[in-house]
C-alpha positions as CSV (number, residue, x, y, z in Angstrom):
1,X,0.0,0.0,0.0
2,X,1.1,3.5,-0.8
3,X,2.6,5.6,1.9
4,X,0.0,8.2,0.4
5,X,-3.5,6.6,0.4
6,X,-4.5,7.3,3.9
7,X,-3.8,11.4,3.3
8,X,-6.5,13.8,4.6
9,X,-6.9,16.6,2.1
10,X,-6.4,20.3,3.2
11,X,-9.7,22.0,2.1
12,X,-9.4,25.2,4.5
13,X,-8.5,27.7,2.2
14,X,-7.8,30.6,5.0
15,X,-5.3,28.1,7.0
16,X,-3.3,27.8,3.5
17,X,-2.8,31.4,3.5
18,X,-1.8,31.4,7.0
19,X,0.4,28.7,6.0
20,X,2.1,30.5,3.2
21,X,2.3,33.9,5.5
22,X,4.1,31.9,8.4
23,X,6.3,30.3,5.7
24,X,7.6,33.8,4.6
25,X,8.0,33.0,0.8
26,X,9.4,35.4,-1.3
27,X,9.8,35.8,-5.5
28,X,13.1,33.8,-5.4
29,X,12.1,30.7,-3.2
30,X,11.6,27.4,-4.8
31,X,9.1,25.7,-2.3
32,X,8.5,21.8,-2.5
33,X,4.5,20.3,-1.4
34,X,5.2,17.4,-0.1
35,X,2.1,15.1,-0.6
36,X,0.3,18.0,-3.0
37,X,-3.3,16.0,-3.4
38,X,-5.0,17.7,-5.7
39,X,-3.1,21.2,-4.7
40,X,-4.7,23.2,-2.2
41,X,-1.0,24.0,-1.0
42,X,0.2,23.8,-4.5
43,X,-1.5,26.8,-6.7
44,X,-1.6,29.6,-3.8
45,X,2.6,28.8,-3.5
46,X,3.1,29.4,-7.2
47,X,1.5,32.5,-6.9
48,X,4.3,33.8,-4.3
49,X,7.2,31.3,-5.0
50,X,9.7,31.1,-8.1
51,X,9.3,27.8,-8.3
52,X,7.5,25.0,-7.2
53,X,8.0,21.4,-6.7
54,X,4.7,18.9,-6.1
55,X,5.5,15.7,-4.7
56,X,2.8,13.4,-4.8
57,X,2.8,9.4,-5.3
58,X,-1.0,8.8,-5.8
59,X,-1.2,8.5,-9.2
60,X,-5.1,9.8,-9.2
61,X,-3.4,13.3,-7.5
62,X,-1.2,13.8,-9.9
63,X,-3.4,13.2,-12.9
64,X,-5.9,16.0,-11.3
65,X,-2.6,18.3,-10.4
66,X,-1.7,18.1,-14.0
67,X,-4.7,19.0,-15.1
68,X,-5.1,22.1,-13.4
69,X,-1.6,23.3,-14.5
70,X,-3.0,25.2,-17.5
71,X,-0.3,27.7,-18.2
72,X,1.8,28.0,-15.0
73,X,5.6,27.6,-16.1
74,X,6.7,27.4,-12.1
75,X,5.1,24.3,-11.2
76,X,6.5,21.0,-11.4
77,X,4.9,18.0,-10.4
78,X,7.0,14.9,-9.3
79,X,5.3,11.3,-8.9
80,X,7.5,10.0,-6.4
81,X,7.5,8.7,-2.9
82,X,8.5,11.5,-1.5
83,X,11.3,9.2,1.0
84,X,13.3,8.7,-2.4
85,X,13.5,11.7,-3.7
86,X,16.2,13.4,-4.0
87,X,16.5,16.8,-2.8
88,X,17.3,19.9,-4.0
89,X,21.1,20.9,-4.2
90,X,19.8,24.5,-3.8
91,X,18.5,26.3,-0.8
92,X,14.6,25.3,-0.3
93,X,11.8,25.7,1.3
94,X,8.5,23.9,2.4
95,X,4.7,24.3,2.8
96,X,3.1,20.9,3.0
97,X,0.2,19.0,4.7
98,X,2.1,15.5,5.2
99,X,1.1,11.8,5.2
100,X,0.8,11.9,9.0
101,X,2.0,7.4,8.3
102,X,5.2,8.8,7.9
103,X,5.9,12.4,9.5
104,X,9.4,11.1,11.7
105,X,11.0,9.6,8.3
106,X,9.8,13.1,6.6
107,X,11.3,15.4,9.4
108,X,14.3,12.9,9.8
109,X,14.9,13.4,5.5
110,X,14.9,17.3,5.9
111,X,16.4,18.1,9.2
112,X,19.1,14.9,10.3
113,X,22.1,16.4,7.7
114,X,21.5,20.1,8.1
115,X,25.4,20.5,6.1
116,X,23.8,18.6,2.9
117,X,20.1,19.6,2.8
118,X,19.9,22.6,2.0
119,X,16.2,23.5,3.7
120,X,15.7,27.1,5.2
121,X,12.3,27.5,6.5
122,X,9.3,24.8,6.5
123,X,5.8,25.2,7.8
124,X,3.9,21.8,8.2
125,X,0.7,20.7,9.1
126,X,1.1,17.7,11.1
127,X,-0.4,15.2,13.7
128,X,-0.7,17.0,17.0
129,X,0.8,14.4,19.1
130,X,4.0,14.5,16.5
131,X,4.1,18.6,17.1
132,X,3.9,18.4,20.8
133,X,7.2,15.5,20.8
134,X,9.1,17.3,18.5
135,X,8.9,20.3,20.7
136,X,8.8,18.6,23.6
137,X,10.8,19.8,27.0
138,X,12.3,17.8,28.3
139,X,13.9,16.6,25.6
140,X,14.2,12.3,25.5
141,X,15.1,11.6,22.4
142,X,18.6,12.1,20.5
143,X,17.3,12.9,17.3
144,X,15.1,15.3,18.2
145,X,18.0,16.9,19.6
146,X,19.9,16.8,17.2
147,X,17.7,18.5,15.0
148,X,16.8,21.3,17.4
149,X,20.8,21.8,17.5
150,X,20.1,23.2,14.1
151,X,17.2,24.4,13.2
152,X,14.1,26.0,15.7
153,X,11.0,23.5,15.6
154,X,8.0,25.8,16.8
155,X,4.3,24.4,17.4
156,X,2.1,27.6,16.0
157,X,-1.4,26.5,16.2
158,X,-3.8,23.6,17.0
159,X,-6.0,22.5,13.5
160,X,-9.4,20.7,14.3
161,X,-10.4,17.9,11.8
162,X,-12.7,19.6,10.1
163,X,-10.3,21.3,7.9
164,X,-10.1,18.3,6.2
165,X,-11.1,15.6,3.7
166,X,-11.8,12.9,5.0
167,X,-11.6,14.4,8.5
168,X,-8.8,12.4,11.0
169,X,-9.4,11.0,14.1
170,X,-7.1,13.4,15.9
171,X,-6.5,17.0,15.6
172,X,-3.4,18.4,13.8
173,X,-0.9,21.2,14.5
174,X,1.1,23.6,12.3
175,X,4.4,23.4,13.3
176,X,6.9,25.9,11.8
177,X,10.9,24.9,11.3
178,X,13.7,27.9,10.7
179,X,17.4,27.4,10.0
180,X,19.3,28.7,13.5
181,X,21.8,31.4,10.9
182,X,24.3,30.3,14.0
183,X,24.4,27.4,15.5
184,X,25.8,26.6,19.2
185,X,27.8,24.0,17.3
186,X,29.3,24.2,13.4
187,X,27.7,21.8,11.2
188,X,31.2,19.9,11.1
189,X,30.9,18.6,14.3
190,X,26.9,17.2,13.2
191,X,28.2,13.3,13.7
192,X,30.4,13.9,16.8
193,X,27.4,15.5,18.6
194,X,24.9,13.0,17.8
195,X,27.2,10.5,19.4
196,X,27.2,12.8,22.6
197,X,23.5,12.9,22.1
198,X,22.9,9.2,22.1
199,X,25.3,8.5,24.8
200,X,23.7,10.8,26.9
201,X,20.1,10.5,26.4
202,X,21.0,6.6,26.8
203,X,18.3,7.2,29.9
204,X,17.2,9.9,29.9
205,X,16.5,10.3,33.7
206,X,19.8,9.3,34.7
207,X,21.3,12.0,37.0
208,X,23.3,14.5,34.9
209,X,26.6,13.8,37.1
210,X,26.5,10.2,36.4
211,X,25.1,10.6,32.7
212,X,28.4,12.0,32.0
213,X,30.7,10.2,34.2
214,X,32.3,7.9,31.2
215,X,33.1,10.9,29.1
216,X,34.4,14.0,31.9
217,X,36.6,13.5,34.5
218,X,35.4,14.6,38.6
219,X,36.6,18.0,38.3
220,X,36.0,18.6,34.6
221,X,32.2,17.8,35.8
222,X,32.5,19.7,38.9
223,X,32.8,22.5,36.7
224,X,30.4,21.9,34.0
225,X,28.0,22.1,36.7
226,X,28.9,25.7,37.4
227,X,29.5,27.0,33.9
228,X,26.1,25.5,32.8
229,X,24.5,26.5,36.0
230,X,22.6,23.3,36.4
231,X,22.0,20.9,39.3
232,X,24.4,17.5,39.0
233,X,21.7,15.4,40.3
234,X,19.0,16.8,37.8
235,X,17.7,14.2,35.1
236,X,20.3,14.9,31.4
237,X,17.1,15.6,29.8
238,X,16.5,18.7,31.6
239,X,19.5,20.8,29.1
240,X,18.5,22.7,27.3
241,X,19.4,22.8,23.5
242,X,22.4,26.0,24.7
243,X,23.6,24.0,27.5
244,X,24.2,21.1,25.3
245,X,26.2,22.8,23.0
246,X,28.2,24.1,25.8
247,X,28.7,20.6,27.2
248,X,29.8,19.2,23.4
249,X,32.3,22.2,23.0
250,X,33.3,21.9,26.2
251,X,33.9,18.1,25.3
252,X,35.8,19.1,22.5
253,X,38.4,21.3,24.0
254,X,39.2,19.8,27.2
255,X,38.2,16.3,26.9
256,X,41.1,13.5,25.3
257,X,39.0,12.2,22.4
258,X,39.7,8.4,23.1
259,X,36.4,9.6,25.8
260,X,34.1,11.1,23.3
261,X,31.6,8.9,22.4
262,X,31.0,7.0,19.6
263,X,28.1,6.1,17.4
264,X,27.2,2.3,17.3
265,X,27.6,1.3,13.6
266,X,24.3,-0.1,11.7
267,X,25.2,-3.6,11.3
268,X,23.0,-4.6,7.6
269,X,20.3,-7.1,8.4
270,X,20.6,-10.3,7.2
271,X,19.0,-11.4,4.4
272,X,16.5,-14.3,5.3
């Protein structure tokens, strides 16, 4: 079954301009729609953007996409899962009601190599209970972290069902996602601080002091704790995205790097 044929069609048009406002597109932008439908998102984003890209996989979509193109030069429509597509090499941006069935693999595509993907700004109408983890504090999960190291994940707005068609089960949330122009950490040191990330949020309640114990020595610890002004015995995921870029750069400069962590390598699965 396609990834695609459980999507719920946008048919507010007043949240699509809000949408496209929040999303600040300008003349020069090329925009992708990930999941276009029959292009609710699609046709008010040519009208601002330079270019845009429709990703849709249903063929039924993208026979009524194309036939609404008439004349409009700046749209280009792409039947393609959008999980093997292959991005832009140029800066981008995105406006997009999702497949809610797969919204982690989505955000993980655009935001888990911010050095290679090129995306500046995305405003995305996703499941609520997706928003509210993404943007979660505390933070629990690695990946999340690592892409809030990078980029500012905002929840904007809850949307009720009956902005769409066929109407979910569960309400949504527009969720807006901006570059940070200058990050705690370069985007050089992207692998090495997912390693930290992992490491750390191993458990997630584990006391801070004893989170880090492998990695710092006693006194390097002693004064983490007073540079990052945080309580030793506090849960790890209580740092905030600042005070973990402190703690990687701190690892960095003072730290031999036979202790940095290291990520566990994907062994491939064995064919049965």
């Amino acid at each position: 079954m396609s990834n695609f044929s459980a999507q719920h069609l946008l048919i507010h048009k007043r949240l699509v301009e809000q949408m496209i406002a929040l999303a600040k597109i300008t003349p020069r932008d090329l925009v992708l729609d990930i999941g276009a439908g029959t292009g609710a998102i699609t046709f008010p984003l040519a009208a601002k953007a330079a270019h845009v890209l429709a990703v849709e996989n249903d063929p039924t979509y993208v026979r009524k996409l194309s036939s609404k193109l008439n004349d409009q030069t700046n749209i280009r429509i792409k039947q393609i899962d959008f999980l093997q597509l292959h991005l832009p090499k140029e800066p981008f941006c995105v406006v997009a009601n999702i497949p809610y069935s797969i919204t982690t693999p989505i955000f993980a595509k655009l935001l888990s190599q911010p050095a290679a993907v090129k995306l500046q700004r995305a405003v995305l109408l996703i499941e609520k209970g997706a928003a509210k983890r993404f943007t979660a504090t505390p933070i629990t999960d690695p990946r999340i972290l690592g892409w809030r190291m990078w980029y500012e994940i905002r929840l904007v707005r809850t949307v009720s069902p009956n902005h769409f068609s066929p109407p979910p089960r569960v309400d949504s949330a527009v969720v807006t996602v901006s570059r940070i122009s200058e990050p705690v950490i370069p985007q050089h040191h992207h692998e090495r601080f997912l390693a930290l990330a992992a490491y750390g949020l191993r458990d997630p309640m584990l006391p801070f002091g004893e989170s880090m114990s492998g990695v710092f020595t006693p006194p390097q610890l002693a004064r983490l704790v007073k540079t990052l002004k945080i309580d030793r015995h506090r849960p790890v995921c209580y740092l905030n995205e600042r005070q973990w870029g402190e703690l990687f750069l701190a690892m960095i400069q003072h730290v031999q790097p036979h202790r940095w962590p290291k990520r566990p390598k994907h062994r491939p699965k064995k064919s049965r």
